[in-house]
C-alpha positions in Angstrom: 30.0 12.0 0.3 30.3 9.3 2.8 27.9 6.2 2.2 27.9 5.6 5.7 25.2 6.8 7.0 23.2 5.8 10.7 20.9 2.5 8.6 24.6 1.4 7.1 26.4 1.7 10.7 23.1 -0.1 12.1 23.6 -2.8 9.2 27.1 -2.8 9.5 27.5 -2.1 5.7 30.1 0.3 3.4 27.9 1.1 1.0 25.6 3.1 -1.0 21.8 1.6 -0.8 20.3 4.6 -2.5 22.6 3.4 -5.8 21.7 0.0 -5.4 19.0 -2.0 -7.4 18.8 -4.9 -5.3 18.2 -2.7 -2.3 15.9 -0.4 -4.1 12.3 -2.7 -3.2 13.1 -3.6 0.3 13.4 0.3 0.4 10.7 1.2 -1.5 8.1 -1.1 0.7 9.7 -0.7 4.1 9.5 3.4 3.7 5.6 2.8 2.6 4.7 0.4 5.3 6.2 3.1 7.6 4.2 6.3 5.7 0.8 4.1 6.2 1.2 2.6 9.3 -0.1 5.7 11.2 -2.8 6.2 9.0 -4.0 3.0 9.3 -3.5 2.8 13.1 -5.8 5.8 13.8 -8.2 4.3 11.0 -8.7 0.8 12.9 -8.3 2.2 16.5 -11.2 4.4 15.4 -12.8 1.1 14.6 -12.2 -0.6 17.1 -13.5 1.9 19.6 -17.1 1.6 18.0 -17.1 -2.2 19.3 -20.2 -2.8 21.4 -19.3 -3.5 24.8 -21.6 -5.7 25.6 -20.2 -8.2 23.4 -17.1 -8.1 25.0 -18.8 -8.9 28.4 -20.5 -11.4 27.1 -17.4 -12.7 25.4 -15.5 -12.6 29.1 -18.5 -14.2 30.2 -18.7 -17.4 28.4 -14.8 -17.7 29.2 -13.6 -16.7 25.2 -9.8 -16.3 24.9 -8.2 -13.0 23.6 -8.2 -14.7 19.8 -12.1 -15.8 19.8 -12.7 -12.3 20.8 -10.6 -10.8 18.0 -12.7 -13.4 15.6 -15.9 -13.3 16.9 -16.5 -10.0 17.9 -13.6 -7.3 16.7 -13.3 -8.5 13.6 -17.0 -8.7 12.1 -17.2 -5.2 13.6 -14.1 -3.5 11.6 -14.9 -5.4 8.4 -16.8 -2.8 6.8 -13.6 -0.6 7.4 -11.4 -3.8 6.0 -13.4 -3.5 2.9 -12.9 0.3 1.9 -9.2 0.4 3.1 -8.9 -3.0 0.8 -10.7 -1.1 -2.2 -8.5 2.2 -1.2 -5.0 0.0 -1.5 -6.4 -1.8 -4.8 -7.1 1.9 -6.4 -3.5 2.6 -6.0 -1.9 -0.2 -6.8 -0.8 1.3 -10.8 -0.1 4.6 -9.8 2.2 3.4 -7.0 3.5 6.6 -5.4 4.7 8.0 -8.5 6.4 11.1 -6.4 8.5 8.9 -3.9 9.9 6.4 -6.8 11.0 9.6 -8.5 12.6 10.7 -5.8 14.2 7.3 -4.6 15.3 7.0 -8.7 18.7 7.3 -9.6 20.4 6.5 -12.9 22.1 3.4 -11.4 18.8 1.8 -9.8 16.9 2.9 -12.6 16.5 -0.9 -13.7 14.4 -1.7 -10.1 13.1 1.7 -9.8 11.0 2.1 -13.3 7.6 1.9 -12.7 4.8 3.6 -15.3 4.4 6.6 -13.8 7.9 7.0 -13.9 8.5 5.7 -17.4 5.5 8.1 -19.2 7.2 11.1 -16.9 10.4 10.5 -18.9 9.1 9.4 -22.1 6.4 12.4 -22.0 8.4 15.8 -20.6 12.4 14.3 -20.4 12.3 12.7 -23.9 8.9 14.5 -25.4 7.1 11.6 -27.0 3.8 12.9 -25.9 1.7 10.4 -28.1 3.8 6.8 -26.4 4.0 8.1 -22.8 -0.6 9.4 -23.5 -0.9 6.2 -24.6 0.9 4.2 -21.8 -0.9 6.5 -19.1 -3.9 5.6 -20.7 -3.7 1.8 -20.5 -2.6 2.2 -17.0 -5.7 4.2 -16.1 -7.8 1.4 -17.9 -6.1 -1.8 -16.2 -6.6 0.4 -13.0 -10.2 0.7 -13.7 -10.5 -2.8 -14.3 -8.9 -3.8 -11.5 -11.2 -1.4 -9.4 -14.2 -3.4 -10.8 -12.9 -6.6 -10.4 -12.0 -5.7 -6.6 -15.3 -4.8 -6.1 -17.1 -8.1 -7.3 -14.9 -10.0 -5.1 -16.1 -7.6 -2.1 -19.6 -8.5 -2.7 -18.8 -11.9 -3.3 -17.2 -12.5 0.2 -19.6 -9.3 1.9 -23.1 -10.8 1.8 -23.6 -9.0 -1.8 -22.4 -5.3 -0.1 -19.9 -3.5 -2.3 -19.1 0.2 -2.9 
């Protein structure tokens, strides 16, 4: 199997990035900022559309620039929809996409690639230590639930006491 493939012609490079642990991150982030990205742009679009007109006007009127419209007007209106994507992103910060570092996983960028999930799937059904891999799922769920919390103090802190 040929590692040149069209991203290694485009990078000019002979070799295999799916084997390699230093190119396993900049992988892993760039193909998750490409999965969201449409989400997210139909989310704030959506938004953005429910931003009362006559502020805008009013903005054009007093002679505001593109950014103190953005700061002044667009953003105080999609920052309800900041704060639950924010909380949304914070929930799934342990679990990570535990299907798409399994798939990305090999055995020689195993040392980047292990994340929990991945590590109580293999100590759990590859290895069968049921009790370690119960017990690392369940401190994963518990930090997660901290975090959660702690995510949604510092919402209310910066949102005028709103949180979810």
């Amino acid at each position: 199997m040929s590692p040149v493939g069209p991203i290694n012609a485009l990078l000019g490079l002979n070799s295999n990035l799916m084997t390699s642990p230093k190119a396993f991150r900049p992988i892993y982030i760039t193909s998750g900022i490409w999965q969201g990205a449409g989400w997210a742009s139909i989310i704030y679009t959506a938004a953005l559309s429910g931003v009362r007109q006559d502020l805008i006007e009013a903005c054009n009127i007093d002679g505001a620039s593109l950014w103190q419209q953005i700061l002044n007007v667009d953003l105080p209106t999609i920052r309800p929809i900041m704060v639950v994507q924010f909380i949304l992103s914070a929930g799934q910060i342990m679990s990570i996409g535990f299907e798409k570092a399994l798939a990305l996983q090999t055995d020689l960028n195993r040392a980047a690639s292990e994340i929990i999930p991945t590590y109580v799937y293999r100590l759990g059904l590859q290895i069968g230590d049921y009790g370690y891999s119960t017990a690392v799922g369940l401190f994963n769920s518990i930090i997660n639930v901290i975090l959660l919390l702690t995510v949604n103090a510092v919402v209310k802190r910066l949102n005028e006491g709103e949180g979810l």
